[in-house]
C-alpha positions in Angstrom: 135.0 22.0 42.4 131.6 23.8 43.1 133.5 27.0 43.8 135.5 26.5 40.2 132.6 26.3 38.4 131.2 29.6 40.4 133.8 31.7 39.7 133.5 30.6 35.6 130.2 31.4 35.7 131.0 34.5 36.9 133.6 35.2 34.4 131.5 34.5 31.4 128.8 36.1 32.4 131.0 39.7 33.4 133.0 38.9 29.6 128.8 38.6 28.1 127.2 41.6 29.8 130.0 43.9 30.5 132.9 43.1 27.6 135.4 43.0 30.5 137.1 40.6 28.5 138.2 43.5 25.7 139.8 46.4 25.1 138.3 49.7 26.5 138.8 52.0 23.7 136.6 55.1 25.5 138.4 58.1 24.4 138.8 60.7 21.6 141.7 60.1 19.0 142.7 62.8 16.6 144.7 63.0 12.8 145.9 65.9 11.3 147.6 66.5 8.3 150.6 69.0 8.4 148.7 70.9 5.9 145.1 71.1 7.4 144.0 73.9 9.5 141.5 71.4 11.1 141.8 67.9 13.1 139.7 65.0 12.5 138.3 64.0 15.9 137.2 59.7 17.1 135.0 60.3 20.2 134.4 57.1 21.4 132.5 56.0 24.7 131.3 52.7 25.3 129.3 51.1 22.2 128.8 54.6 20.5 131.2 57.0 19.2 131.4 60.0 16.6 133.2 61.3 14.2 133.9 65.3 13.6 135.8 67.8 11.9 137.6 69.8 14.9 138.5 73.6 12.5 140.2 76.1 14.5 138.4 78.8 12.2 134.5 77.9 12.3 134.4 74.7 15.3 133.4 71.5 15.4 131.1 70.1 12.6 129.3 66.5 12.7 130.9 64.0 10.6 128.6 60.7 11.4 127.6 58.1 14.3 129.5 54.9 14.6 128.9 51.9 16.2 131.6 50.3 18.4 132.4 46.8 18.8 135.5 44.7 18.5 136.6 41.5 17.1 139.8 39.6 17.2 142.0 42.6 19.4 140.5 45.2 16.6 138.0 48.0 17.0 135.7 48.0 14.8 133.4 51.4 14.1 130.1 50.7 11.5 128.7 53.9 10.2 124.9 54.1 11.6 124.0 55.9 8.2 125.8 53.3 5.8 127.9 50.4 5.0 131.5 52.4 5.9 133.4 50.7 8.7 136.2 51.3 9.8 139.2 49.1 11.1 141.3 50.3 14.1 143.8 48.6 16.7 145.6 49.8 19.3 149.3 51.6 18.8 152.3 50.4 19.8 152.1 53.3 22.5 149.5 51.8 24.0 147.4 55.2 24.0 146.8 56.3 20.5 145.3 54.5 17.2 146.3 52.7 14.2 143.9 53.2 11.6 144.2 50.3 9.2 141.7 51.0 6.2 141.2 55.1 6.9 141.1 55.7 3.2 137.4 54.8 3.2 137.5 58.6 4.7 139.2 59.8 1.6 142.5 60.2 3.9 145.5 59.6 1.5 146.7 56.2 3.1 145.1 53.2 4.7 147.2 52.9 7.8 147.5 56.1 9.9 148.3 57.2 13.4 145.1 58.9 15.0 146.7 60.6 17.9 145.2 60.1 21.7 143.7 63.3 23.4 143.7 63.3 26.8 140.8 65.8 26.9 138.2 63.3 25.4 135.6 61.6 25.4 134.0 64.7 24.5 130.0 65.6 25.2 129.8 66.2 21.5 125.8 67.1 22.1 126.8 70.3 24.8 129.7 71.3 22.4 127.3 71.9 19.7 124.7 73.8 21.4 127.7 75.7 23.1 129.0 76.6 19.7 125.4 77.7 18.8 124.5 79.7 21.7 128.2 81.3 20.9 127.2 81.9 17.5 124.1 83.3 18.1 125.5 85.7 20.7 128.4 86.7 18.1 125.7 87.6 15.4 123.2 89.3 17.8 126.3 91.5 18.6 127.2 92.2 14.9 123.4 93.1 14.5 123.6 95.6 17.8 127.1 97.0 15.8 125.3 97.7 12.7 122.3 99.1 14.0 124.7 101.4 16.2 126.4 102.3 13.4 123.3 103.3 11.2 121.8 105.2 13.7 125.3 107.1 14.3 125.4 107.5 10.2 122.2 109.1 10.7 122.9 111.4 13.4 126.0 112.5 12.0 124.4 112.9 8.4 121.7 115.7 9.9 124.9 117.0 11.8 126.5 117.9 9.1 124.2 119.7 7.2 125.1 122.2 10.2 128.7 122.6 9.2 128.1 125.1 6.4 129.6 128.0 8.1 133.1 126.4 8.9 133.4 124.7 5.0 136.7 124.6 3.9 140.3 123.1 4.5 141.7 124.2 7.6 145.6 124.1 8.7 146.7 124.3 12.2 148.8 126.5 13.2 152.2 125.1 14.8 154.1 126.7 18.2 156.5 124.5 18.2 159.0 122.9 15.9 158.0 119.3 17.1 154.2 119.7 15.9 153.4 118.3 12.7 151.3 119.7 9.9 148.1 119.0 10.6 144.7 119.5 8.2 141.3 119.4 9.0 138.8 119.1 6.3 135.1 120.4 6.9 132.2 119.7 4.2 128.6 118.9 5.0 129.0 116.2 2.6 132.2 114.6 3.7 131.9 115.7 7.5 135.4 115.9 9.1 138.3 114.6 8.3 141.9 115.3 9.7 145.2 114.4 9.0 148.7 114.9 10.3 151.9 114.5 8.4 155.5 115.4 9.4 156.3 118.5 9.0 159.5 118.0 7.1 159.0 115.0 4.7 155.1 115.6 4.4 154.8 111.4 5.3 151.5 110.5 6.5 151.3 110.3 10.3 147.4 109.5 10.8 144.3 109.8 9.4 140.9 110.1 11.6 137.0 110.5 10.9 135.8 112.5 14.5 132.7 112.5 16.0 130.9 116.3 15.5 128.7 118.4 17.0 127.0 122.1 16.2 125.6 124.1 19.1 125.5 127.8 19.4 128.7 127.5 21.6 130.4 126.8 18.3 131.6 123.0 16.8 133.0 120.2 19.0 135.2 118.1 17.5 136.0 114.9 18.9 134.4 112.7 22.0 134.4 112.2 25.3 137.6 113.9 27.5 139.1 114.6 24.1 136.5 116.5 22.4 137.4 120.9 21.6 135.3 123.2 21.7 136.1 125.5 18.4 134.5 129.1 17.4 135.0 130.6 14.1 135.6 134.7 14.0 133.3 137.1 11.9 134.9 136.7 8.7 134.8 132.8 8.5 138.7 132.4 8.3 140.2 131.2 11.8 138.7 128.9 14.1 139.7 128.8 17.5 139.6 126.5 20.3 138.1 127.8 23.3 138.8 124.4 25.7 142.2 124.0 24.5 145.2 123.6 27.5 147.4 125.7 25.0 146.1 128.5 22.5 145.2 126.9 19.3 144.3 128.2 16.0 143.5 127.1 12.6 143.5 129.1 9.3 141.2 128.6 6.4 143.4 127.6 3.3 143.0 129.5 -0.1 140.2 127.3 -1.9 142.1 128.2 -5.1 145.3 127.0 -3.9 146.5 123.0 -3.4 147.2 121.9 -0.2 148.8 118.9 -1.6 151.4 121.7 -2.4 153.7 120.7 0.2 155.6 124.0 0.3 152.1 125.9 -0.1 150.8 123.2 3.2 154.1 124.8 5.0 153.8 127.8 4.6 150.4 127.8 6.0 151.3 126.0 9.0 154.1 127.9 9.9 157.7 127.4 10.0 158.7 127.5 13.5 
């Protein structure tokens, strides 16, 4: 008899301090609508739990603290910040969540399935500084980008005033029948530009803005491994490429003629 009185003691105790004698709901449950680009995430553990907006686009976003307790088989979460609570019990497949008054959300029914993730609970605290420091290291980059890119503005804007003595619309001259027509424009006020069309239907193949330099060895055009070395003769109407594999050549186009002529383009380029 003594030991049967022991071991209710025990029991009753454990069921008082521990709530071995419910459900342990730990875990994270999510619901998604078909139409949502974002899951709504329960991240329960122990007494506590949250509630968050899981959006594939921006992260994870705070929704509110809930306190967890149950009564009569349900789960019950009470908003720390208010008077919501919400009603849950178990699913049939003894994993996930029926939600039974969920349109105190503003979800469009009462009773809805919130979906067991077996990657929960989540440390909601270290994913939000996570997503921070991520952030903060994404915006520091686009910072380092833009500053790049103003100081390369600005380097390339006192380049070109350089360009003066190769001005013009140049044409490159084709050896083969497989080259394509290409053009390479040269103003101090729009820099470089090139493009390349097929020779026969005059459709656009590419368009590209290169990196430029001036030096007394002449203009480079391009960077790195790819970058050629061009001179221009005395009378300013062929340039030349003096680090070229094969020869090539470029010829100033008539400034009074249309190189959107596609016969006049042609002709200039050479029919091979």
């Amino acid at each position: 008899m003594r030991t049967l009185f022991k071991s209710a003691s025990v029991a009753v105790a454990c069921a008082v301090i521990s709530g071995c004698g419910g459900e342990d709901f730990t875990g994270a449950y999510r619901y998604q609508e078909s139409s949502s680009k974002g899951a709504m995430v329960l991240n329960i553990h122990g007494d506590q739990a949250e509630l968050f907006a899981d959006i594939v686009a921006t992260g994870i976003k705070p929704v509110g603290k809930l306190k967890v307790s149950q009564k009569d088989g349900k789960l019950l979460l009470d908003d720390k910040n208010s008077s919501l609570r919400l009603v849950m019990k178990r699913n049939v497949d003894e994993r996930s969540l029926d939600c039974l008054n969920c349109k105190v959300l503003g979800m469009r029914a009462d009773e809805l399935v919130w979906n067991y993730d077996p990657k929960g609970p989540y440390d909601v605290d270290q994913l939000l500084k996570e997503q921070a420091r991520k952030r903060e290291e994404a915006l520091n980059a686009e910072l380092e980008k833009i500053q790049k890119e103003a100081l390369e503005k600005g380097r390339r804007d006192t380049e070109a005033q350089k360009l003066a003595p190769f001005e013009g619309d140049w044409v490159y001259q084709r050896t083969t029948k497989h080259d394509p027509l290409t053009i390479m424009g040269v103003w101090r006020s729009k820099q470089i530009r090139v493009w390349t069309f097929k020779y026969e239907t005059m459709d656009r193949l590419s368009y590209e803005i290169p990196g430029f330099e001036v030096t007394d060895a002449g203009l480079t055009v391009g960077e790195g491994s790819s970058a050629k070395l061009y001179s221009l003769n005395s009378d300013r109407t062929i340039i030349t490429c003096l680090s070229c594999d094969k020869a090539t050549v470029w010829v100033r186009a008539d400034p009074k003629k249309d190189l959107s002529d596609r016969n006049y383009a042609r002709q200039m380029a050479g029919k091979i």
